[in-house]
C-alpha atoms as one frame of an Amber mdcrd trajectory, in Angstrom:
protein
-128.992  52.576 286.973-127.842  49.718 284.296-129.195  46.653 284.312-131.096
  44.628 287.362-134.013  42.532 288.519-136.441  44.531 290.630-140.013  44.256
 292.169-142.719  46.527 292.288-145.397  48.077 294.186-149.576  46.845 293.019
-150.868  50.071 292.497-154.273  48.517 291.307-155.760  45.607 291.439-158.960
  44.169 290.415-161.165  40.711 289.367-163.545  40.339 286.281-165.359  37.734
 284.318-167.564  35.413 285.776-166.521  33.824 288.691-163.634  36.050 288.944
-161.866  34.214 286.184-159.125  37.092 285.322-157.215  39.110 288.094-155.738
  42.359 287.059-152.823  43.976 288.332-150.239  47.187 287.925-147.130  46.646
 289.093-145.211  50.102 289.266-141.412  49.546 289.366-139.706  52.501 288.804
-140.466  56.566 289.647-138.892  57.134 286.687-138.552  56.479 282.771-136.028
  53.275 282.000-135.095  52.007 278.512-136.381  48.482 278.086-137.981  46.037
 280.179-135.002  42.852 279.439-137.151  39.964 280.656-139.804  38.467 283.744
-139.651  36.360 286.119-143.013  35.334 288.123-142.600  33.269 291.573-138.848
  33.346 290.685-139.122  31.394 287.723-138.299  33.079 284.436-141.060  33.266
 281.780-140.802  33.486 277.996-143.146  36.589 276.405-144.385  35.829 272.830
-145.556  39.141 272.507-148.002  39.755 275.262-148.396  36.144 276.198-146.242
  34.220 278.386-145.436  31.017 276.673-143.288  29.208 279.024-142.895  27.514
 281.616-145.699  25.188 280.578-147.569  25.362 283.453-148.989  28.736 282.207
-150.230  27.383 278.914-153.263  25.148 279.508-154.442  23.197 276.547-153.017
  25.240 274.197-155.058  28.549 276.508-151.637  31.361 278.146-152.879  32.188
 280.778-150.693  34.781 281.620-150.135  38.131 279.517-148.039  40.914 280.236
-148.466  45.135 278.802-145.687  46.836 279.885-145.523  51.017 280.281-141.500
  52.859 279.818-142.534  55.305 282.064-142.541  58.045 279.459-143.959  61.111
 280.389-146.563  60.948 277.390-147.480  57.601 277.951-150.755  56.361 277.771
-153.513  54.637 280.614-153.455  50.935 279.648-156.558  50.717 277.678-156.299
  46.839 278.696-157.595  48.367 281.567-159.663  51.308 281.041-161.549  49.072
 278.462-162.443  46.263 281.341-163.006  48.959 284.503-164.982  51.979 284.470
-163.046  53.138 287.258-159.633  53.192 285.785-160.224  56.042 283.302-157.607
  57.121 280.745-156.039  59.684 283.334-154.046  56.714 285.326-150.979  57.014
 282.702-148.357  56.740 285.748-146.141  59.286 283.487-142.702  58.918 284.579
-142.707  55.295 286.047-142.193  52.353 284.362-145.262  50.110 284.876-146.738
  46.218 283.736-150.280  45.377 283.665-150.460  41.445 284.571-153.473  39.289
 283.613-154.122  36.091 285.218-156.617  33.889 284.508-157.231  31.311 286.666
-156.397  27.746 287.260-155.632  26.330 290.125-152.737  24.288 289.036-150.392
  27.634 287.809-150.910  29.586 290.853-150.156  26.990 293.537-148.886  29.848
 295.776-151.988  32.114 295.424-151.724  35.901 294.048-148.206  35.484 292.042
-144.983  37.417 292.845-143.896  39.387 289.631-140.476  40.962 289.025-138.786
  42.507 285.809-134.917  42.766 284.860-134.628  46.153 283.341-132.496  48.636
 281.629-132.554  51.561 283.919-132.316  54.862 283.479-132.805  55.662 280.169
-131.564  59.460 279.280-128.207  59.840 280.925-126.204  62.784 279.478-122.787
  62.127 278.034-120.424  65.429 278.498-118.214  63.761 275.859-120.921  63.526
 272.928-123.858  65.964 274.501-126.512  63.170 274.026-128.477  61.467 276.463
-129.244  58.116 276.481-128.875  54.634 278.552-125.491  53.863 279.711-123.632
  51.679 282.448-120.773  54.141 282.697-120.334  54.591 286.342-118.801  58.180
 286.105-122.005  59.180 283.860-124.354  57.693 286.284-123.104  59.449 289.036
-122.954  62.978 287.303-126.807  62.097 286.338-127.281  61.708 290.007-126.267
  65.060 290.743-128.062  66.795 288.422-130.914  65.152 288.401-133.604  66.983
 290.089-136.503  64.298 290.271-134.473  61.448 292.303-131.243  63.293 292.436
-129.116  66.500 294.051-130.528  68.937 291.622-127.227  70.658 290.595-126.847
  72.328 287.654-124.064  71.831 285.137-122.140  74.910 285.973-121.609  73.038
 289.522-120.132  70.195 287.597-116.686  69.433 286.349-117.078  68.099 283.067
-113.195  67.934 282.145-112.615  65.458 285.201-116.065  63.818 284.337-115.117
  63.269 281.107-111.475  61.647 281.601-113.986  59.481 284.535-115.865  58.175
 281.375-112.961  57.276 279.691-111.219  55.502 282.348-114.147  53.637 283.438
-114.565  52.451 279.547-110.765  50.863 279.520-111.278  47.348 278.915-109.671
  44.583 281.383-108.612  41.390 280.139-109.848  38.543 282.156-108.767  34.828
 282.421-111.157  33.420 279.882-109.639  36.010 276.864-113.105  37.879 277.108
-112.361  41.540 278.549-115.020  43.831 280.550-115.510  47.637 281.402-113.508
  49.005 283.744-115.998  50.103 285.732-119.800  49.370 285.659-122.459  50.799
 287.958-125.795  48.269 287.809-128.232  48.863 290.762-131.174  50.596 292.702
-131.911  52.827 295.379-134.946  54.691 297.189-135.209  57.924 297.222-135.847
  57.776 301.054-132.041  57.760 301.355-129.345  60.282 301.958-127.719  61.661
 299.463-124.541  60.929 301.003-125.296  57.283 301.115-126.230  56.873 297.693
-123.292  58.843 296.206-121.167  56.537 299.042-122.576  53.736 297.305-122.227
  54.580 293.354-118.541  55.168 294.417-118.206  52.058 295.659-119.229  50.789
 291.827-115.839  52.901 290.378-113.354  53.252 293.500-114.026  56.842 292.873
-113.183  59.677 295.201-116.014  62.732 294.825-114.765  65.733 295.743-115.932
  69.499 295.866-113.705  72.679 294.969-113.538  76.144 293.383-117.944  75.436
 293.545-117.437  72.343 291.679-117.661  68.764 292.184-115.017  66.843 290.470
-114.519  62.874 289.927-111.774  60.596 290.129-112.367  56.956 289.634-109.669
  53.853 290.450-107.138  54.197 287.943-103.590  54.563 287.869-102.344  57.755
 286.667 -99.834  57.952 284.138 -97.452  60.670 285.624 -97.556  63.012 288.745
 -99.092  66.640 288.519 -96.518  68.588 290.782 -92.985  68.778 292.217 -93.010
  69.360 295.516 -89.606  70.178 297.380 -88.364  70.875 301.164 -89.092  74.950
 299.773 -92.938  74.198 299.599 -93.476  73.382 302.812 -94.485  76.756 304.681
 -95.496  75.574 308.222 -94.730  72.531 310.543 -94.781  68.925 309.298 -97.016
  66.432 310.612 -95.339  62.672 309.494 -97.667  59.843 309.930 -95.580  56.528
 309.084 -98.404  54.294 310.666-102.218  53.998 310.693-104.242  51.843 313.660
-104.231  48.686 313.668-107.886  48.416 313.311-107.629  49.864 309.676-104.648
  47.553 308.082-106.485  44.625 306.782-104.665  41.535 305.005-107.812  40.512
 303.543-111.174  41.730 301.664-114.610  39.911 301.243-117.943  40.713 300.407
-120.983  40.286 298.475-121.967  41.408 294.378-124.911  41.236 292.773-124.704
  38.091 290.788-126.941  38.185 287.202-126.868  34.374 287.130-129.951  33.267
 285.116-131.814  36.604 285.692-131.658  35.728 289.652-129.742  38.924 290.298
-129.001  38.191 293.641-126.281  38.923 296.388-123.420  36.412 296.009-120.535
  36.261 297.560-117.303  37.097 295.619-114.033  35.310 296.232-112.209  36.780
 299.538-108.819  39.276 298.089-105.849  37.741 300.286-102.221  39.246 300.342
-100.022  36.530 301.819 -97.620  39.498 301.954 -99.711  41.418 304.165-100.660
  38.312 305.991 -97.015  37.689 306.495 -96.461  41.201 308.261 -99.662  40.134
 310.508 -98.365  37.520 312.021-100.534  35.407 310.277-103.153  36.775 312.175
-106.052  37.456 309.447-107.656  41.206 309.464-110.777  41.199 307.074-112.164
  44.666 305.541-115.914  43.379 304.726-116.765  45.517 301.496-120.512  44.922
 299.661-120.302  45.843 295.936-124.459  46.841 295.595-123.655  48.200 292.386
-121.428  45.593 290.647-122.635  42.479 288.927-119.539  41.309 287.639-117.478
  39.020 289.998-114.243  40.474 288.608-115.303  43.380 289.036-115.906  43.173
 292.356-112.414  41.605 293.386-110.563  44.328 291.112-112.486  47.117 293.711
-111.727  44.472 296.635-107.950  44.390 295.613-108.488  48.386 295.593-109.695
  48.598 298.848-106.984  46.343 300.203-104.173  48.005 298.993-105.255  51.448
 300.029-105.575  50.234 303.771-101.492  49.544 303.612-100.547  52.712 302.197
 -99.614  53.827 305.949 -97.516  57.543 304.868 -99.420  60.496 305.196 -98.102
  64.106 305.689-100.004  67.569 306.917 -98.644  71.041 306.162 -99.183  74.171
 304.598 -97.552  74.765 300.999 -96.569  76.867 298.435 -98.849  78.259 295.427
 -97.422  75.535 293.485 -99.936  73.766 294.809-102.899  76.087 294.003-103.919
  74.526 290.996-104.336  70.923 292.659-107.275  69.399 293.597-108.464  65.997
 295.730-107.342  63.039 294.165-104.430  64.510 292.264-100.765  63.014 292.441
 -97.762  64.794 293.238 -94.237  63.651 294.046 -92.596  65.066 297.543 -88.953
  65.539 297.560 -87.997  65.814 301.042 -83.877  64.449 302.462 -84.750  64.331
 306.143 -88.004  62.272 305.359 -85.391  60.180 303.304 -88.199  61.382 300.296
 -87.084  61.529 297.012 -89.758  62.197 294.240 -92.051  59.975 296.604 -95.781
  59.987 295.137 -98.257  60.845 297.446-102.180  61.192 296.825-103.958  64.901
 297.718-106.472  63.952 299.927-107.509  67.316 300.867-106.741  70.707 299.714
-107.886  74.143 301.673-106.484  77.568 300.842-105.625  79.336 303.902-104.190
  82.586 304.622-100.611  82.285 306.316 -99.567  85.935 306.935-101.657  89.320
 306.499-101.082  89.457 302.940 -99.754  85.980 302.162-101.864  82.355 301.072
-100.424  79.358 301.313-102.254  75.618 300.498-102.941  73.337 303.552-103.130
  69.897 302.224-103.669  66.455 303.558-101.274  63.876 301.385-101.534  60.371
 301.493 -98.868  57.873 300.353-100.060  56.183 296.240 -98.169  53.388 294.757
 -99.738  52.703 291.172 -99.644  49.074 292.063-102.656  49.620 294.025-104.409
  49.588 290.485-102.880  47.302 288.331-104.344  44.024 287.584-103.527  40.989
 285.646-105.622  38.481 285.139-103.277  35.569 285.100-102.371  36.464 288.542
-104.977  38.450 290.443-107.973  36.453 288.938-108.896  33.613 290.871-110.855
  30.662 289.075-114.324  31.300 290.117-117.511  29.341 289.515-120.816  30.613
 291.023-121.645  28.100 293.484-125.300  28.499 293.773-127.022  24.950 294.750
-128.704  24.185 291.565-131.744  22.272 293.311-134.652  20.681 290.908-137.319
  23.142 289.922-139.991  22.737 292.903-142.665  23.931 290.048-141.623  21.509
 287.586-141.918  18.387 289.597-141.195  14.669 287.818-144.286  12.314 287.467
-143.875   9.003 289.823-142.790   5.490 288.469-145.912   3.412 287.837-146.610
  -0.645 288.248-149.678  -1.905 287.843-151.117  -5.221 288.485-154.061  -7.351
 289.426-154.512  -9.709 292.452-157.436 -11.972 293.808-158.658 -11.073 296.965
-161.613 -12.414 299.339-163.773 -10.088 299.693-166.622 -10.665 301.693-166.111
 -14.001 301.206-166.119 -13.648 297.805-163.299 -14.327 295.569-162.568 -10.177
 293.840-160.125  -9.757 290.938-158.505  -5.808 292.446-156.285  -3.574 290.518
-153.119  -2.637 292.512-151.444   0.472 291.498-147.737   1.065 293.130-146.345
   4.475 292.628-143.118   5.677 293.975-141.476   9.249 293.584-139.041  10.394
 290.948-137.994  13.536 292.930-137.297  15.255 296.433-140.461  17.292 296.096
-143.093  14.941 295.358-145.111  14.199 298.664-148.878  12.929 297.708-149.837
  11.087 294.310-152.941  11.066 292.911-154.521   8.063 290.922-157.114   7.184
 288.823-158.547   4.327 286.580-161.172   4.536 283.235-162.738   1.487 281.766
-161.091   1.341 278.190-163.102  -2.181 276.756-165.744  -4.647 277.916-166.031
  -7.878 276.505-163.744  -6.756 273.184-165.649  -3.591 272.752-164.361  -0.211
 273.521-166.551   2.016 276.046-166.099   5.579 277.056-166.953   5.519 280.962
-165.842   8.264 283.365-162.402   8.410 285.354-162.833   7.342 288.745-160.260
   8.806 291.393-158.761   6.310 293.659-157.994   9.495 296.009-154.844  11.219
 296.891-152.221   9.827 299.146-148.975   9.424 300.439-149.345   5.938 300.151
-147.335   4.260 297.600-150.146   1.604 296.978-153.858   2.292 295.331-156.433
  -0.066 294.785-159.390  -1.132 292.581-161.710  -3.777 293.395-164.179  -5.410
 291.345-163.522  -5.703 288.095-164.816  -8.046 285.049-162.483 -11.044 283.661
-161.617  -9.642 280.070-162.094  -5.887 280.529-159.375  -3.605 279.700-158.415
  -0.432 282.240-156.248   2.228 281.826-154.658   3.477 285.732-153.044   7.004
 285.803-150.894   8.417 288.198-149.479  12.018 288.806-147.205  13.619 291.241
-148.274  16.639 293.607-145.934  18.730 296.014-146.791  20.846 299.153-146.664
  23.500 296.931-149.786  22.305 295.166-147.985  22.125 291.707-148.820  18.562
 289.670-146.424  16.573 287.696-147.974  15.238 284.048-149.153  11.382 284.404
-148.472   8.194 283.284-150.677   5.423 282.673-150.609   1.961 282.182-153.235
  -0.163 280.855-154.478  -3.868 281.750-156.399  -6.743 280.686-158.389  -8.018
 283.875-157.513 -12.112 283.722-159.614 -12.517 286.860-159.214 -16.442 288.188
-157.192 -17.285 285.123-154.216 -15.478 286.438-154.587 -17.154 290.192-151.448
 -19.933 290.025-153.164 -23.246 291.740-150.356 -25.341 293.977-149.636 -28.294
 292.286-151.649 -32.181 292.491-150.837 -33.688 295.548-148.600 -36.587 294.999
-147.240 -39.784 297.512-150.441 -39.548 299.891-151.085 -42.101 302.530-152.894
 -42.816 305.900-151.429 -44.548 308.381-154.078 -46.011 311.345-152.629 -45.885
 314.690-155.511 -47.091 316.890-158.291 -44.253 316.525-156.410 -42.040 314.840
-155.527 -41.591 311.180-152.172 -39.729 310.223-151.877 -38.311 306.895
């Protein structure tokens, strides 16, 4: 549902050309149709499409050649086989559509430079499901509403529960939609949703984990009455449905003033799914403290850890976090049997309890669970769970609640986009084989953390004053920071190139430099020797 980065499962692969230049493959990513495919990222590195090509990041563009290209399927279920494909393999005939799952056919051609890590890793941020139904407008289409992705869930009967719409309750469904579209101011003067719901799930699951975890998107409270499942999402309601009085209450009282220990927390933390340059990864959203609570504690900190799968806005999540932490200190909860005042209330509805010896008066309270039960042969009475609500639980200002937050993901240099070394090049005269030898002496040193190995080479550019075209001869690759290149001519002219590599295989561009060889010219003789003399003492002469 909504939007998020997701990989796939190869369900074919396959080489052609000669030498097994191109390598085909489908990646399936979804069992089911989605909207749009928003962008790719291959090796976790995000790639720029020009149509079917990928343009960028330059390593998959060699001399002017992409070598990558990308035909993506919707998953419709009159979709076509790739004839990119079927046209290339006699085995993939037109009847491999994959109707009803989104799908991209990947061609690589090879080079052995762009794919330092061998067969590359592709995912895809997309737009999810695609034909949602909207109670409100009765049209389908994609949406991040939270409530509307969770009534799709239910009724859906390919990945979903399979209900029909008569087991739905569209009223509460639809005032869901509308709360989860109110838009919350934040710090920076932008606002947001409400409520968003962006995430996955198998279909290997429960159903009562997945619903648990769209919830969690919405603070919503599912619940299932009268055959119908109604929705409530976090919101403060804006009066209380029922009066109840001391004359409601039909059996024994059960007051609760405290819950345990172990579920009063003072502090929330957990992880969202951050969409930080199309990495769409967990990231930890600031902690939700109440000095208040902390206060009561004894200082003594009490964390409720609470993962937001389905929410990739950081404010989001600490709204649901502040939620969450609020609930756990609303301690009051009373148990009875009422009145038929109370028939017409349902899970999640709000009514106000007047009640003198309870020291109660038009004190809100939460239904959290509602059974009709018979109280005498021909009499019904409501048996009802109610849980203290304080509106504050909800509210949220931005200027207060919303804590300055920066995603602090290490921004480390690209390992696939390594810098190319610093280069120095000069000449020396060396005796070699007793032989004075004019050498070229390349010194390279690293520009970044991941360059390990350089590799260096020299061409003859002139000889004598005339220019020559002579192959590049490799000095090698090393870790060395020093290269050398013996035996060259007085007056020729060489150009030396030098490149980075990492132990990921991936190259940097070179640099060169180019030289004219000066041979014994450029040796600097010591100077004439100056106030000599010999002095004789006996046999021997001292100079």
């Amino acid at each position: 549902y909504g939007t998020l980065r997701v990989g796939g499962v190869i369900t074919f692969i396959a080489t052609e050309g000669a030498k097994n230049k191109f390598l085909h493959a489908l990646v399936t990513f979804t069992g089911h149709p989605i909207h749009s495919f928003s962008s790719f990222r291959i090796d976790d590195q995000n790639v720029t499409l020009s149509g079917n090509d990928v343009t960028a990041p330059a390593r998959y563009v060699k001399n002017g050649v992409r070598l990558v290209k990308i035909y993506t399927r919707l998953g419709n279920f009159n979709q076509a086989a790739h004839t990119t494909l079927t046209n290339v393999f006699g085995n993939f005939t037109s009847e491999y559509k994959q109707s009803g799952c989104a799908n991209a056919h990947c061609r690589f051609e090879f080079d052995d430079e762009a794919y330092p890590n061998g067969l590359p890793n592709v995912t895809a941020v997309i737009n999810g499901v695609t034909n949602i139904f909207d109670p409100r407008t009765s049209t389908s289409g994609f949406t991040r509403n939270s409530a509307l992705c969770i009534r799709d869930y239910l009724t859906n009967s390919e990945y979903g529960m399979g209900l029909t719409s008569a087991e739905i309750d569209d009223t509460s469904f639809i005032q869901a939609a509308n709360d989860c579209e109110d838009q919350i101011g934040r710090t920076d003067g932008t606002t947001e949703n409400r409520y968003e719901t962006n995430g996955s799930f198998t279909v290997d699951r429960s159903h009562k984990q997945i619903i648990t975890e769209l919830l969690s998107a919405c603070a919503g409270t599912l619940t299932y009455q009268n055959g119908k499942f109604s929705l409530k999402v976090g919101k403060a309601v804006a009066s209380y449905h029922t009066a109840l009085d001391e004359d409601d209450f039909l059996s024994a009282v059960d007051l609760r003033t405290k819950v345990s220990i172990g579920e009063q927390y003072n502090q929330v933390k957990g992880t969202f799914t951050t969409p930080f340059n199309n990495t769409f990864l967990p990231t930890d959203y600031p902690p939700v403290t109440s000095a208040t609570f902390l206060a009561q504690d004894n200082n003594f900190v009490r964390t409720l850890d609470m993962p937001a799968p389905f929410t990739t806005s950081q404010t989001m999540a600490q709204r649901l976090a502040k939620i969450a932490l609020y609930r756990s200190r609303q301690q009051i909860s009373i148990s009875s049997t009422f009145s038929l005042k109370a028939f017409n209330l349902k899970a999640g509805d709000v009514v106000s309890v007047t009640f003198e010896r309870f020291g109660f008066t038009n004190k809100l309270f939460e239904v959290a669970s509602w059974t009709l039960t018979p109280i005498a042969s021909e009499t019904l009475g409501v048996e009802m769970l109610l849980r203290e609500y304080n509106a504050n639980v909800y509210a949220w200002l931005a200027s207060d609640d919303e804590n300055v937050f920066e995603l602090d993901d290490s921004l480390l240099p690209d390992p696939f986009s390594i810098s190319p070394p610093t280069l120095t090049v000069t000449q020396e005269v060396q005796t070699i084989n007793q032989k004075a030898t004019t050498v070229i002496v390349a010194k390279v040193t690293a520009s970044d953390l991941y360059s390990t190995t350089f590799e260096v080479d020299v061409q003859r550019q002139s000889s004598g004053g005339i220019a020559v075209t002579e192959d590049v001869i490799s000095l090698g690759r090393s870790s060395s920071p020093r290269f050398e290149y013996a035996d060259v001519e007085t007056g020729d002219v060489y150009r030396v190139r030098a490149r980075s590599r990492s132990n990921l295989g991936t190259f940097s561009t070179y640099v060169s430099e180019d030289i004219t060889i000066l041979g014994k010219s450029a040796i600097s003789f010591p100077s004439t020797v100056s106030d000599l003399s010999i002095d004789y003492q006996g046999q021997v002469a001292v100079l």
